[in-house]
NULOKOL-384537 format. One line per 4 residues: their letters; for each residue x, y, z of C-alpha. Coordinates in steps of 0.1 Angstrom, whole numbers, plus 5000, padded with zeros to 4 digits. Example, Ala and Ser with C-alpha at 12.3 -4.5 7.8 and 13.67 -1.06 7.14 Angstrom:
BEGIN
as = 5123,4955,5078; 5137,4989,5071
//
This chain:
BEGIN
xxxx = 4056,3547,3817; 4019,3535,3828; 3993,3564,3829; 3978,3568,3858
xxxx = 3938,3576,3851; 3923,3608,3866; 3908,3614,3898; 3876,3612,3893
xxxx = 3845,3629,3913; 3811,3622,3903; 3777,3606,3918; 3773,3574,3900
xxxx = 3744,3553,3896; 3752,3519,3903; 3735,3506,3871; 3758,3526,3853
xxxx = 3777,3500,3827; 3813,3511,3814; 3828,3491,3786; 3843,3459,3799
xxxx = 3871,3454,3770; 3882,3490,3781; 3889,3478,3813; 3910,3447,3809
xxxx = 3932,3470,3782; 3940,3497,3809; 3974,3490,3812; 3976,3498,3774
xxxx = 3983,3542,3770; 3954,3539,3741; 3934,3515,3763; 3932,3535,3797
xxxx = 3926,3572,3776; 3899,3548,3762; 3884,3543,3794; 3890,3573,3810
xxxx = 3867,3587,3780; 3838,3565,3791; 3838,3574,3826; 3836,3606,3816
xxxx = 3814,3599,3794; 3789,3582,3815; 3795,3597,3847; 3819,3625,3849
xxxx = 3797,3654,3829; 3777,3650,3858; 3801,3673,3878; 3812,3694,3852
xxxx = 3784,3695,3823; 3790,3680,3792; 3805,3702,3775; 3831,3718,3803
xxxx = 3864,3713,3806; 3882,3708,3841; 3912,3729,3849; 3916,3709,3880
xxxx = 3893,3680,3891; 3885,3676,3926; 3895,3640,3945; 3865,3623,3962
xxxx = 3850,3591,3965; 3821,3584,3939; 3787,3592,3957; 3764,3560,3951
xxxx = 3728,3552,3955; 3730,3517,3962; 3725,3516,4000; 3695,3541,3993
xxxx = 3681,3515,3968; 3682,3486,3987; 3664,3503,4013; 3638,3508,3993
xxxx = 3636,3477,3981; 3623,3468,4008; 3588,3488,4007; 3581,3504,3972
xxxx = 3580,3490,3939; 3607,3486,3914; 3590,3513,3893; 3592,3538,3919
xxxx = 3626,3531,3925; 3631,3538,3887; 3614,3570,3897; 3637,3577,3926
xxxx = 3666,3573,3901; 3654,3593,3878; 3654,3620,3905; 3683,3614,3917
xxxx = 3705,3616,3883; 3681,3652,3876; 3696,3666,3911; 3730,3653,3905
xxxx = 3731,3671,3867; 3716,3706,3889; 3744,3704,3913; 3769,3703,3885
xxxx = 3803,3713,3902; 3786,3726,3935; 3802,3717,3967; 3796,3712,4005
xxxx = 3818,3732,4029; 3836,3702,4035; 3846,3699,3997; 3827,3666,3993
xxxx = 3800,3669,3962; 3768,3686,3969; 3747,3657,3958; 3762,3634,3988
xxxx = 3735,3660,4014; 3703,3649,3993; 3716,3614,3987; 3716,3611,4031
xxxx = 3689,3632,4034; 3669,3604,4011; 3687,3576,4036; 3671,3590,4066
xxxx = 3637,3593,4045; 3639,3558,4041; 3653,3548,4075; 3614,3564,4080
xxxx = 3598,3541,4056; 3587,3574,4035; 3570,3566,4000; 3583,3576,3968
xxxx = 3574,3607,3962; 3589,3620,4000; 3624,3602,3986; 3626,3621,3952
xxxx = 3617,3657,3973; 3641,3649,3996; 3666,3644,3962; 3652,3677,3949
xxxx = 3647,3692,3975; 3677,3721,3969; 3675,3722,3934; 3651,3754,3932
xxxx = 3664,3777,3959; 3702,3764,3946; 3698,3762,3913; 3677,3782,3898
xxxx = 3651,3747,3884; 3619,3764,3885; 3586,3742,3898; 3570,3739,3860
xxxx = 3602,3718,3857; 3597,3693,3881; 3560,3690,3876; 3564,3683,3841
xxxx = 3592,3656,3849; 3578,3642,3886; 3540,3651,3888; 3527,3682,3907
xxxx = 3528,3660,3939; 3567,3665,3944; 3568,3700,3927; 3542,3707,3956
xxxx = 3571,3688,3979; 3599,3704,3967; 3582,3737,3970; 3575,3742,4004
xxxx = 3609,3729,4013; 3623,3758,3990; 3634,3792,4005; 3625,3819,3990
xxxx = 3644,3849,3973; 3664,3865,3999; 3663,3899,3979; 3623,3906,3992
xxxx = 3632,3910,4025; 3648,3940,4044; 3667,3918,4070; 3677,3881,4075
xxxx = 3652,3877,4102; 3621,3889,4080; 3634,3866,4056; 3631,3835,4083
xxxx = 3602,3843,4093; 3584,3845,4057; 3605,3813,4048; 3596,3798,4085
xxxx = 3557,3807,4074; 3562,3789,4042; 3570,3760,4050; 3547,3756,4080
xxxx = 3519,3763,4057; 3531,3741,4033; 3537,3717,4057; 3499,3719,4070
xxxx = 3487,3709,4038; 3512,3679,4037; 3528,3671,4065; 3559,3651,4045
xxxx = 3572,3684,4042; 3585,3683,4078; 3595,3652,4075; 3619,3657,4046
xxxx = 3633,3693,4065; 3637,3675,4094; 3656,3649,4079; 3673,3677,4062
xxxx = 3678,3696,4093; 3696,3662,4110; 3718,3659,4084; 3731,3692,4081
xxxx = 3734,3694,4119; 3758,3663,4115; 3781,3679,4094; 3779,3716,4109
xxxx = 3813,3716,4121; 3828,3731,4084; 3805,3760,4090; 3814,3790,4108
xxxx = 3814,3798,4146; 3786,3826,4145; 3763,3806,4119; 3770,3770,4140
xxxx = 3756,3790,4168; 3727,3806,4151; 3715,3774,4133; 3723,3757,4159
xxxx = 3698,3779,4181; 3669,3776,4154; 3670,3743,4154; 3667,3741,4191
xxxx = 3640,3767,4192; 3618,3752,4163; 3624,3720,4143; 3636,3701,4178
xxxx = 3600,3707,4193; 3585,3706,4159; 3597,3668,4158; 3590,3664,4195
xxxx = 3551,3678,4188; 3550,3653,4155; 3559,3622,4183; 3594,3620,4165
xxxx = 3614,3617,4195; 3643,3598,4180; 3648,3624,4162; 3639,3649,4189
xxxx = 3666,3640,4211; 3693,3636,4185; 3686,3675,4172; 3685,3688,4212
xxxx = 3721,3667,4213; 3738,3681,4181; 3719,3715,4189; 3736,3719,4224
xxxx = 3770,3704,4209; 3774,3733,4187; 3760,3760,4202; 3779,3755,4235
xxxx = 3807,3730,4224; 3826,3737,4263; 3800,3727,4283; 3784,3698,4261
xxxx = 3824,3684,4262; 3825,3690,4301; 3788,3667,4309; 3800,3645,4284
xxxx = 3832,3636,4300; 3812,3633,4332; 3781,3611,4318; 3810,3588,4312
xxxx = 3829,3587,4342; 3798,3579,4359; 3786,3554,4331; 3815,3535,4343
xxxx = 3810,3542,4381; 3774,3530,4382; 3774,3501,4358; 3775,3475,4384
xxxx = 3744,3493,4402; 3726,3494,4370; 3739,3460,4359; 3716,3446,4393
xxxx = 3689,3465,4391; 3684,3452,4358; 3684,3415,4365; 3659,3422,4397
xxxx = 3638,3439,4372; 3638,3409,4346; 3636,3381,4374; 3602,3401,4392
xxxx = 3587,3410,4357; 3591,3369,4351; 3575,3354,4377; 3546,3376,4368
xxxx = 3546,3358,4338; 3554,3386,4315; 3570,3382,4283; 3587,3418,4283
xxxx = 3619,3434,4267; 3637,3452,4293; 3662,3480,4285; 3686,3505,4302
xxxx = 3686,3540,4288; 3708,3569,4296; 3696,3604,4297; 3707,3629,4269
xxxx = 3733,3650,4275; 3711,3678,4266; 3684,3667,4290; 3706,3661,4320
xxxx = 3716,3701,4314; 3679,3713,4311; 3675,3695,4347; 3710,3709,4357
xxxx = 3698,3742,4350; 3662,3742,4359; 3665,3727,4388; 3700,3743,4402
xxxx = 3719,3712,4402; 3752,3699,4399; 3757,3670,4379; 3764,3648,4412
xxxx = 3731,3658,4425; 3713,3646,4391; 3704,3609,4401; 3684,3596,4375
xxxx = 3709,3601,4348; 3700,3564,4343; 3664,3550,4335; 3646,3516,4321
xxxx = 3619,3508,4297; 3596,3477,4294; 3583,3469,4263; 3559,3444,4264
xxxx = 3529,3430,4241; 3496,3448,4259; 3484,3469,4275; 3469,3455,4302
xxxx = 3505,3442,4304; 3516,3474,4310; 3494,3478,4344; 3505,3445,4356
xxxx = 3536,3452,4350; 3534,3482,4374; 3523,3466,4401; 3551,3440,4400
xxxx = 3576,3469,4402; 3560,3490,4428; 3559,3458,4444; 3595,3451,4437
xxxx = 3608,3493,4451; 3588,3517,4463; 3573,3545,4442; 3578,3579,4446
xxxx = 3545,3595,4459; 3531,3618,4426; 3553,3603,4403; 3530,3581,4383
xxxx = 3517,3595,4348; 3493,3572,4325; 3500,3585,4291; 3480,3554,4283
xxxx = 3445,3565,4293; 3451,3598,4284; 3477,3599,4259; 3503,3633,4251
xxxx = 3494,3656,4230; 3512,3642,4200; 3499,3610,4208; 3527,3597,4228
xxxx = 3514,3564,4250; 3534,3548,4280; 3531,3541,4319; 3557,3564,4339
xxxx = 3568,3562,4372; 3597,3565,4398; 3610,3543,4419; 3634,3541,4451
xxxx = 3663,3521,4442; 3693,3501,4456; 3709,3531,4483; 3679,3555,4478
xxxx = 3687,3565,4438; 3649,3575,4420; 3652,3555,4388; 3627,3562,4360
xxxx = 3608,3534,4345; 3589,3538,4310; 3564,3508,4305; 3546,3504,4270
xxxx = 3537,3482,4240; 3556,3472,4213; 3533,3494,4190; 3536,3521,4215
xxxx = 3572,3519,4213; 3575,3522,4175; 3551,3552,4176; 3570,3567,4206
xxxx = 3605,3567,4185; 3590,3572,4149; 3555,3594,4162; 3539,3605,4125
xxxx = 3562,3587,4104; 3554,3556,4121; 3533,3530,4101; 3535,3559,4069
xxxx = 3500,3552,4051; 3501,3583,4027; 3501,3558,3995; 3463,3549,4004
xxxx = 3455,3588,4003; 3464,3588,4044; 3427,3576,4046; 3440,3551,4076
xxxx = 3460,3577,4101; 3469,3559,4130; 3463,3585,4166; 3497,3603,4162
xxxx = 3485,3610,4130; 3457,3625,4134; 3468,3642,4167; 3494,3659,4138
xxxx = 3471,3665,4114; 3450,3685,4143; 3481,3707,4156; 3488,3710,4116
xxxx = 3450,3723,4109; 3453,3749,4136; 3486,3764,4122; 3462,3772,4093
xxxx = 3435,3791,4118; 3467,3810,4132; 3483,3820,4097; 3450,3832,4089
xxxx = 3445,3851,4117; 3486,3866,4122; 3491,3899,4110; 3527,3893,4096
xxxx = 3555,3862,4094; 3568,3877,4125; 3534,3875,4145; 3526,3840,4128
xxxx = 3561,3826,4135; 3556,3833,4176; 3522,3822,4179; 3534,3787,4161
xxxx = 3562,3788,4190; 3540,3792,4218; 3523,3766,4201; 3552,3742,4203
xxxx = 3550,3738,4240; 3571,3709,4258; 3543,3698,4285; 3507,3697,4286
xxxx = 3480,3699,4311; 3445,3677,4302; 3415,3693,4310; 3376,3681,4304
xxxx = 3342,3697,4284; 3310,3694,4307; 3307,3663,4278; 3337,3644,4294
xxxx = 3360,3650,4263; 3397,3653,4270; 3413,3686,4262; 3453,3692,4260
xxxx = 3464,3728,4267; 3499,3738,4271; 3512,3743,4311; 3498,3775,4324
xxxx = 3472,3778,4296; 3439,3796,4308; 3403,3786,4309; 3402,3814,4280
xxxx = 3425,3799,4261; 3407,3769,4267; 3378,3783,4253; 3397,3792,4219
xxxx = 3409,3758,4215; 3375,3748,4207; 3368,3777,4185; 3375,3810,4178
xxxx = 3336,3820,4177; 3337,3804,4213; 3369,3825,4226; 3356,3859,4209
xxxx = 3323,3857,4224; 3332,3843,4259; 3321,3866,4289; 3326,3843,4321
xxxx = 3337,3801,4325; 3328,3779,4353; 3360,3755,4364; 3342,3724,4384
xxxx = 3310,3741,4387; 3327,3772,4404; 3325,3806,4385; 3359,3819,4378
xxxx = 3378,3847,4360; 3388,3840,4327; 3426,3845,4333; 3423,3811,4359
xxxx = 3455,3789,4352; 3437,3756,4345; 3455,3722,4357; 3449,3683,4349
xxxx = 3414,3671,4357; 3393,3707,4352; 3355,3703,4341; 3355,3736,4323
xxxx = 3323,3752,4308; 3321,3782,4287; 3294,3808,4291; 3290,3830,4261
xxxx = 3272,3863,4255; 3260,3872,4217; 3274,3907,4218; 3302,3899,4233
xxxx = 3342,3907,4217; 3372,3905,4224; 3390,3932,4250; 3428,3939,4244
xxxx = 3437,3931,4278; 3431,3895,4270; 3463,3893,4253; 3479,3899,4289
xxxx = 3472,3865,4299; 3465,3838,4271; 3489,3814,4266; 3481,3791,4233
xxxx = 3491,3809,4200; 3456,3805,4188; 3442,3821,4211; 3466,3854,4208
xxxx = 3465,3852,4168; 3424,3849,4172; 3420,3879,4194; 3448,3899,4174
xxxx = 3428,3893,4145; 3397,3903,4158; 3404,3937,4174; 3427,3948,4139
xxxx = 3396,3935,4119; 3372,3955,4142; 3395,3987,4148; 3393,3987,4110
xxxx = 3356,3989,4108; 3346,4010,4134; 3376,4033,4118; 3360,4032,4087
xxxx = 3326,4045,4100; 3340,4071,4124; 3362,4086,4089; 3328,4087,4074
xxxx = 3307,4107,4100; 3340,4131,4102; 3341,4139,4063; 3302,4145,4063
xxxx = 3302,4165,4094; 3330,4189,4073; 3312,4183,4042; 3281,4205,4060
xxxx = 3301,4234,4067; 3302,4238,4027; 3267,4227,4021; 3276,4194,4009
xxxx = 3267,4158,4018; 3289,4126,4019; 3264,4111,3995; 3266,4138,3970
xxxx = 3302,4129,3964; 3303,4108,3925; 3325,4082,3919; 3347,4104,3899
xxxx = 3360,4128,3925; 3364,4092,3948; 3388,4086,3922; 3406,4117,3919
xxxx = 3412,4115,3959; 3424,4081,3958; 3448,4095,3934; 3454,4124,3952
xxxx = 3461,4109,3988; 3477,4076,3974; 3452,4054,3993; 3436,4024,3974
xxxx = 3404,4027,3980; 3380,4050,3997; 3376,4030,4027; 3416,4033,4029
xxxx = 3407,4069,4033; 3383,4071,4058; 3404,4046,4082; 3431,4069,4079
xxxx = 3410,4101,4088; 3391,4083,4113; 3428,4067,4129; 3437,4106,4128
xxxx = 3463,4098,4102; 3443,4126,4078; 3423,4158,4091; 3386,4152,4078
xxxx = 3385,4196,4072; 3413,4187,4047; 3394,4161,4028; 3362,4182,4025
xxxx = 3383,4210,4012; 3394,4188,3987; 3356,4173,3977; 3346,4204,3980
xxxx = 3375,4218,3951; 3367,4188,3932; 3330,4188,3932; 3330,4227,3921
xxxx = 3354,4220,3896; 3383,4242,3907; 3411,4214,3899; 3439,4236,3907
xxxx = 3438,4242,3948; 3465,4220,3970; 3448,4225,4005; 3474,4223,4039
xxxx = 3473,4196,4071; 3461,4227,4087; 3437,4237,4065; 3399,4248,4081
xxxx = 3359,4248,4070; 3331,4265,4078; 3318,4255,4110; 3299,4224,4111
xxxx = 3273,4201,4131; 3291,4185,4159; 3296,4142,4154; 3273,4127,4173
xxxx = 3286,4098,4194; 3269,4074,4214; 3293,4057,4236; 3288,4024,4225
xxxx = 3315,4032,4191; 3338,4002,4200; 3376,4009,4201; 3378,4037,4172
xxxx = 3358,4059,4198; 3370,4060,4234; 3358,4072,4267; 3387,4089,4276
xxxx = 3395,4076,4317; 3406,4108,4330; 3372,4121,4330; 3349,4091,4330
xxxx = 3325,4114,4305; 3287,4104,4307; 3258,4114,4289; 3247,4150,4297
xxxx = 3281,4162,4301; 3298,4186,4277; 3322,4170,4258; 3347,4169,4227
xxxx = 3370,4149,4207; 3405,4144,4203; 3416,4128,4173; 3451,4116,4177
xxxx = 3472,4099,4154; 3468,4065,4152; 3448,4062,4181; 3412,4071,4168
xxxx = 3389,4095,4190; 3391,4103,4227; 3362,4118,4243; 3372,4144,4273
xxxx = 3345,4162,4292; 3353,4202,4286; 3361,4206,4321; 3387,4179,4318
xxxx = 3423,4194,4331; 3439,4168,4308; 3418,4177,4278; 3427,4213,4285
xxxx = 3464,4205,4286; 3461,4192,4255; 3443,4215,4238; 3466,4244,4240
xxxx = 3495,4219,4230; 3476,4206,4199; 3444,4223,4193; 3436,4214,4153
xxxx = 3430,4177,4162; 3396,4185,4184; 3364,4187,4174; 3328,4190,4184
xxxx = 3310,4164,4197; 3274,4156,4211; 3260,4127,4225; 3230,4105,4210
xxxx = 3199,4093,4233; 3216,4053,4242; 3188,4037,4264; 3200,4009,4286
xxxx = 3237,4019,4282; 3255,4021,4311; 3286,4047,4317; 3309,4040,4344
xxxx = 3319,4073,4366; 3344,4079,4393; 3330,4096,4427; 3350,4099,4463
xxxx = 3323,4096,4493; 3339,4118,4524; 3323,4095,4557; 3324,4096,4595
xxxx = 3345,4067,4608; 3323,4046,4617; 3319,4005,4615; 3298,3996,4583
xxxx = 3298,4027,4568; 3313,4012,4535; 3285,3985,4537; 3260,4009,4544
xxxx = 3273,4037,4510; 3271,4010,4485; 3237,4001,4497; 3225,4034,4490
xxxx = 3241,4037,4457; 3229,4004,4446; 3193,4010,4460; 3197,4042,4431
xxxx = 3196,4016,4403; 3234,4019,4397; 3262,3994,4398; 3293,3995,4420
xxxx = 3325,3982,4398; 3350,3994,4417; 3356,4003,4458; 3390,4019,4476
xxxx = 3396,4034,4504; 3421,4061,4511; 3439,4063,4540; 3419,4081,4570
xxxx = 3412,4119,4562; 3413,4119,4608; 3403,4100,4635; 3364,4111,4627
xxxx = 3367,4108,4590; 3379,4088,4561; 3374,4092,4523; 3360,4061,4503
xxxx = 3361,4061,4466; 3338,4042,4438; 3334,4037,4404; 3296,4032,4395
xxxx = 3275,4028,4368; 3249,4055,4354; 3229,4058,4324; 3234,4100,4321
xxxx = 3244,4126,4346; 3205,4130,4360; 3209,4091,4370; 3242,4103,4385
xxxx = 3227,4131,4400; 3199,4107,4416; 3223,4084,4431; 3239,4113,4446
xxxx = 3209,4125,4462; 3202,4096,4480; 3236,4090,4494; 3234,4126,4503
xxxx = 3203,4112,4529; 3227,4086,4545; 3236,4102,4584; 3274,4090,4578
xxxx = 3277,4108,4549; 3295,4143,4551; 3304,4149,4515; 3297,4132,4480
xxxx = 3314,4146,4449; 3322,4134,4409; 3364,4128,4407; 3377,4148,4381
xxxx = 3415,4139,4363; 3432,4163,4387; 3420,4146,4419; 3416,4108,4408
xxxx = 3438,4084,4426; 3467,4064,4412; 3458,4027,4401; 3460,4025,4367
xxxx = 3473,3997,4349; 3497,3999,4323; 3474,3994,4296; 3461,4030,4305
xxxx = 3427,4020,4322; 3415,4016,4358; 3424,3981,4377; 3386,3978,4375
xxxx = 3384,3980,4336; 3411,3947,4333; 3395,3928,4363; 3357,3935,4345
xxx = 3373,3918,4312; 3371,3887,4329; 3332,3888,4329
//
C-alpha cells in the first residue's frame, strides 16, 4: 500500500532546498516518512511551531515569495532582497497557525500587501513593513524586536501601521479615532506609512466578501469616507478609483450589481460609436503631426452613481459614461493637441480646465475638456504627458526617491508632504481624536477652488472655503489676528465664499483674536482646529485670572490676601479638591465649577491651622470688596446681552457653571429671575476706569413719520461721538409715528446720557429711551448674541 504524504500548509521560501535522494525514494514507506520529515523540517514548523504537534493539518497551497522577489529584482539590490526575506520568514514564524476568514494562511495578506508595494516601486524598507506590518497588533512582537532585527526605520514603519490596544478606549469609535490619529501622525512624519495601509486597505477590500454583512458595510464605509480620498489627495488615483469601486460593491452590493449590468449593456450598445470617434480622433491628432497614444476609458461604476445621484439622473440620461485620453510627449503638445480637437467637435462652453498651468491640489496635471460628439453625446477628453500620466495613476508613489533621503521630491511630492505638514498644525491644535479625525476629513476635500496673494502666488482652498479660511491657510498667526480682507480690491466680510481667480489680501489688527462665531462659517480643518485651539487656550487663561481675583476678593472678608497663602496649604488643597495644580483650581472656580467663598474657607482653616473643618458648596464669608471688572476680560467675563451693561451702571455677577461670569445690570428682569432661582452663584461687582473702551447699548428712538427721519437720528447720535452698529425699525406705532431702534457705542452711561440729550433736540423726535431685557426685540442668533454681534465679527 503506497503512503500518501500529508497535506501540507506552510509559506515557503523558494530558496528553501529539501533533500533530493528523499525525493526520488518516495515511493519507498521509509523513504516518503523520510521526506515528509524534512518538509516539516524546513517548512512545516512555520505553521505550527517547532515543537507542536498537528491534530489536523489544514490543506492549502504553499504561499511563496517568488513573484514578490522577482519584482524586486528589478529595482533594489540583492542584499535587500536578503532583507525582505529575512522579514518575510520573521512574519511567517509570528503568524504561526493564524488564519484568514477565508481559511487560507495569514501570511498570504502581507505576502500581497508586499506585491502591491512593489507593483509601486517602494524601497526595501516599505516591503519588509508591509510584511510586518500585523505582527505587533496580532501578535503580540513588541517594537524593540524589530528594531533590534530590521533597524529603527521599519520598527518606526511598522508602528504607525499598528492599532493600538483596544482595551483603552470606552467605545469602538474612540478607538478609531485614536488609531485614525495614529497613524495620520505617523504618516506625516513618513508618508510610506499610507502607502503600505493603503496597499493594505486594497487588499483586504478584495477579499472582504468572508467577512460579515454589518462589518463589510462599516469597513466598507471607512474606506470610502477616508483612505479613498486619502489616496485621491496623495495623486494615487489608480488606486483611488479601485477603493470607491470595491467600497460601493460591498456596502451596497444591489445597486452596484444593477449599474453594472447596465454599464455593460450599453458597453456593447455604444461600441461602434466609440469605435469611430476613436479613429477621427487618431486621424485629426495625425495630421497635426502629433505622436500621441490615444485611449478609450469608461467611467467607474462608482462615479457614474455619484453623477446619478447628484445630479438626479437615470442611468440613460448619464452620457458621458465613455471618455478618451491623449497621452502625448509635451506639453506644449498638449495645447496643440486641443486645438485640433476643438477644431475636430465643438466644445462645450465652460468646460475647459488647465490643470496644467495651475495644477490640483495633489499635483495632478492634464488639459480637460468636453466636446459635442457624433448625435449630440458630450464626450470627455483628458490630454497630458507621459510623465503626467505616470504621476496622474501613481501621484506620491510615482518616481519613489526616499532611498536618497527624499532630497529630490518630484511636485506631487511635495504638494503631499505640504497637506502631510498641516495634519501636524491640526493635531496640535485638536482637542481630542474625535475633533482631529473631522478636521483631517474636511480636509480631504474632492475639488478645489485656486485663489491668488496680492504677490500672485497660487492658493488651493477646498469649494466653498472662505477668505478666512484663506487667511489660515497661510498661517494661523495670520487667521487669529485677521479683522477685515479685501477680495479684488473690494472690502468684504470675512465669511465671503471665495471662487477661482480671487486676489485676496488680509488686513490684520495686533489685538485682534479669534470670535467663536467664526466657527459658523470656515470650511478648511485648519482653520476650525486653529480657532478651536485658540479660544480653549484663551478661555483657560482669562479663567485662571478671574479664579484668582474671586479667591482674593473672599480671602478679604477674613483678613487674608491671595499672596499670603504658602506653598504648603497650595498643596494640601490640591489634595483636598483633587485638582493638579493650583491653576487647575482657579479655572474651575473662575468656570463656576468651585464657589471661591468655599476655597477661602478652606485657606482660611488651613492657614490658622484648624485641620479638622470640611466646609459645604454652600458655605459663606464675611462680606468682601466687590471684583472689579473692566469689560475688556475676554470670554471668562461676559457682558451679559439682555442688559447691554455699561460703565456707570449698577451691576453684578453670575457665576454659572461652566460658563465663567455674566455681568447683569441690577435692574435687569433676567438677572432678577435668576437670582431668586439661584442666588449663591452672584456676587458683587464694580467697574474699573477703561478709557477708550467702547460699550455697546441698546436704545428704541419713538419718531414722527416723516421722510429722513432715520437719516436724520443717526446723524445726531453720531455727531455725540458714538457709533451706530446696529439700526431696525419696527413696524409703525400709527400713521404719525413709528419706533426705530439702535445699538450704539458709549464709553459710560454720562456718554450715553450725552448722546441722549442731543437726540432729545432733533424736532422729529418724540421719545428716546435705554431698552431693557423685558422690552428688547427678537433677533438673536442662536449663538445667544444680537445679529449685530456675528455680522461685526467679520471686521
Amino acid at each position: 500500500m503506497s503512503q500518501t504524504p500529508l497535506p501540507v500548509s506552510s509559506a515557503v521560501d523558494p530558496d528553501i532546498e529539501i533533500d533530493q535522494d528523499s525525493m526520488l525514494d518516495a515511493d519507498k514507506p521509509h523513504a516518503a516518512r523520510k521526506y515528509i520529515d524534512a518538509v516539516l523540517e524546513q517548512s512545516f514548523r512555520h505553521l505550527f511551531g517547532p515543537t507542536a504537534t498537528p491534530e489536523q493539518p489544514r490543506k492549502h497551497d504553499v504561499v511563496s515569495i517568488a513573484k514578490l522577489t522577482n519584482a524586486l529584482s528589478s529595482y533594489i539590490t540583492p542584499d535587500e532582497i536578503k532583507e525582505v526575506k529575512a522579514a518575510f520568514h520573521f512574519s511567517d514564524e509570528a503568524h504561526l497557525g493564524q488564519y484568514r476568514q477565508r481559511g487560507e494562511p495569514y501570511i498570504t495578506h502581507p505576502v500581497a500587501v508586499a506585491e502591491i508595494c512593489a507593483g509601486w516601486k517602494l524601497d526595501a524598507q516599505s516591503i519588509m513593513a508591509a510584511l510586518l506590518h500585523d505582527v505587533i497588533e496580532d501578535q503580540g512582537v513588541t517594537k524593540t524586536e524589530i528594531t533590534e532585527r530590521f533597524g529603527a526605520k521599519v520598527a518606526e514603519l511598522v508602528d504607525g501601521l499598528s492599532k493600538l490596544d483596544k482595551m483603552e478606549f470606552r467605545n469602538r469609535e474612540e478607538a478609531q479615532a485614536e488609531n485614525f490619529r495614529k497613524m495620520l501622525l505617523a504618516m506625516a512624519r513618513d508618508v510610506r506609512v499610507i502607502l503600505v495601509k493603503l496597499a493594505d486597505r486594497l487588499h483586504n477590500m478584495h477579499t472582504l466578501g468572508a467577512v460579515p454583512p454589518e462589518k463589510r458595510r462599516r469597513v466598507a464605509r471607512e474606506t470610502l469616507d477616508i483612505y479613498a480620498p486619502i489616496a485621491h489627495r496623495l495623486g494615487l488615483n489608480n488606486t483611488y478609483r479601485e477603493l470607491q469601486d470595491l467600497s460601493f460593491a460591498n456596502f451596497n452590493p444591489n445597486r452596484y450589481a444593477t449599474l453594472e449590468k447596465a454599464v455593460k449593456a450599453a458597453r456593447g450598445n455604444r461600441r461602434e460609436v466609440v469605435g469611430k470617434i476613436l479613429e477621427a480622433v487618431q486621424r485629426t491628432i495625425a495630421d497635426a503631426k502629433i505622436n500621441a497614444e490615444v485611449t478609450g476609458r469608461e467611467k467607474t461604476i462608482y462615479s457614474i452613481y455619484k453623477k446619478m445621484r447628484d445630479k438626479q439622473l437615470s442611468f440613460s440620461q448619464v452620457l458621458d459614461v465613455y471618455g478618451f485620453r491623449v497621452v502625448v510627449e509635451s506639453a506644449l503638445e498638449c495645447y496643440t493637441c486641443i486645438g485640433a480637437l476643438h477644431a475636430l467637435y465643438k466644445p462645450v462652453p465652460g468646460k475647459f480646465k488647465d490643470y496644467i498651468a495651475i495644477p490640483k491640489v495633489n499635483g495632478y496635471q492634464s488639459l480637460h475638456t468636453t466636446l459635442v460628439g457624433p448625435f449630440g453625446a458630450p464626450i470627455e477628453f483628458q490630454i497630458r504627458t507621459r510623465k503626467m500620466h505616470e504621476i496622474a495613476e501613481a501621484g506620491v508613489a510615482a518616481h519613489w526617491l526616499y532611498k536618497n533621503g527624499g532630497t529630490d521630491l518630484n511636485d506631487v511630492q511635495k504638494r503631499a508632504h505640504q497637506w502631510l505638514k498641516s495634519l501636524l498644525d491640526i493635531q496640535s491644535e485638536a482637542g481630542d481624536s474625535s475633533e482631529f479625525l473631522e478636521h483631517v476629513k474636511i480636509d480631504l476635500f474632492p475639488d478645489a477652488v485656486y485663489v491668488f496673494t496680492p504677490k500672485s502666488k497660487i492658493m488651493p482652498l477646498p469649494r466653498g472655503a472662505t477668505a478666512l479660511d484663506f487667511a489660515y491657510s497661510i498661517h494661523s498667526d495670520l487667521g487669529n489676528q485677521c479683522v477685515a480682507v479685501k477680495i479684488n480690491n473690494e472690502l468684504l466680510p470675512l465669511r465671503t465664499e471665495l471662487k477661482s481667480g480671487d486676489i485676496v489680501e488680509v488686513i490684520t489688527a495686533p489685538y485682534s483674536k479669534p470670535n467663536p462665531a467664526w466657527l459658523g462659517f470656515v470650511r478648511t480643518g485648519k482653520a476650525r482646529s486653529a480657532i478651536r485651539h485658540y479660544l480653549k487656550t484663551m478661555r483657560l487663561n482669562e479663567s485662571v485670572q478671574l479664579g484668582e481675583r474671586l479667591v482674593d476678593q473672599s480671602l478679604k472678608g477674613y483678613g487674608l490676601a491671595l499672596s499670603e497663602v504658602t506653598p504648603e496649604v497650595w498643596e494640601k488643597l490640591v489634595l483636598w479638591t483633587g485638582n493638579k495644580t493650583r491653576q487647575e483650581i482657579f479655572a474651575d472656580i473662575g468656570l463656576g465649577r468651585r464657589v471661591a467663598a468655599v476655597m477661602a474657607k478652606r485657606i482660611e482653616v488651613l492657614m490658622s491651622g484648624r485641620d479638622d473643618e470640611h466646609p459645604r458648596e454652600h458655605a459663606t464669608t464675611n462680606t468682601a470688596a466687590p471684583v472689579v471688572i473692566t469689560g475688556t476680560e475676554g470670554m471668562s467675563v461676559q457682558l451679559s446681552p439682555c442688559c447691554r451693561p455699561i460703565p456707570g451702571d449698577n451691576v453684578m455677577g453670575y457665576i454659572g457653571i461652566g460658563l465663567g461670569m455674566a455681568i447683569h445690570t441690577t435692574e435687569c428682569r433676567v438677572a432678577q429671575r435668576i437670582h431668586r432661582r439661584d442666588p449663591g452663584r452672584w456676587i458683587d461687582v464694580a467697574w474699573a476706569p477703561q478709557p477708550g473702551r467702547l460699550f455697546d447699548v441698546a436704545v428704541k428712538v419713538l419718531v414722527k413719520n416723516t421722510k429722513g427721519v432715520f437719516a436724520r437720528v443717526a446723524a445726531d447720535i453720531t455727531s455725540a461721538d458714538a457709533n451706530v452698529v446696529h439700526i431696525a425699525m419696527d413696524e409703525d406705532v400709527s400713521q404719525e409715528a413709528k419706533l426705530l431702534r439702535f445699538v450704539i457705542q458709549v464709553s459710560d452711561r454720562v456718554h450715553l446720557a450725552n448722546v441722549m440729550r442731543r437726540v432729545r433736540t432733533n424736532p422729529d423726535v418724540m421719545r428716546i429711551t435705554r431698552e431693557r431685557s423685558s422690552d428688547e426685540p427678537h433677533h438673536r442668533n442662536q449663538d445667544g448674541g444680537m445679529r449685530i454681534d456675528r455680522e461685526r465679527a467679520d471686521y
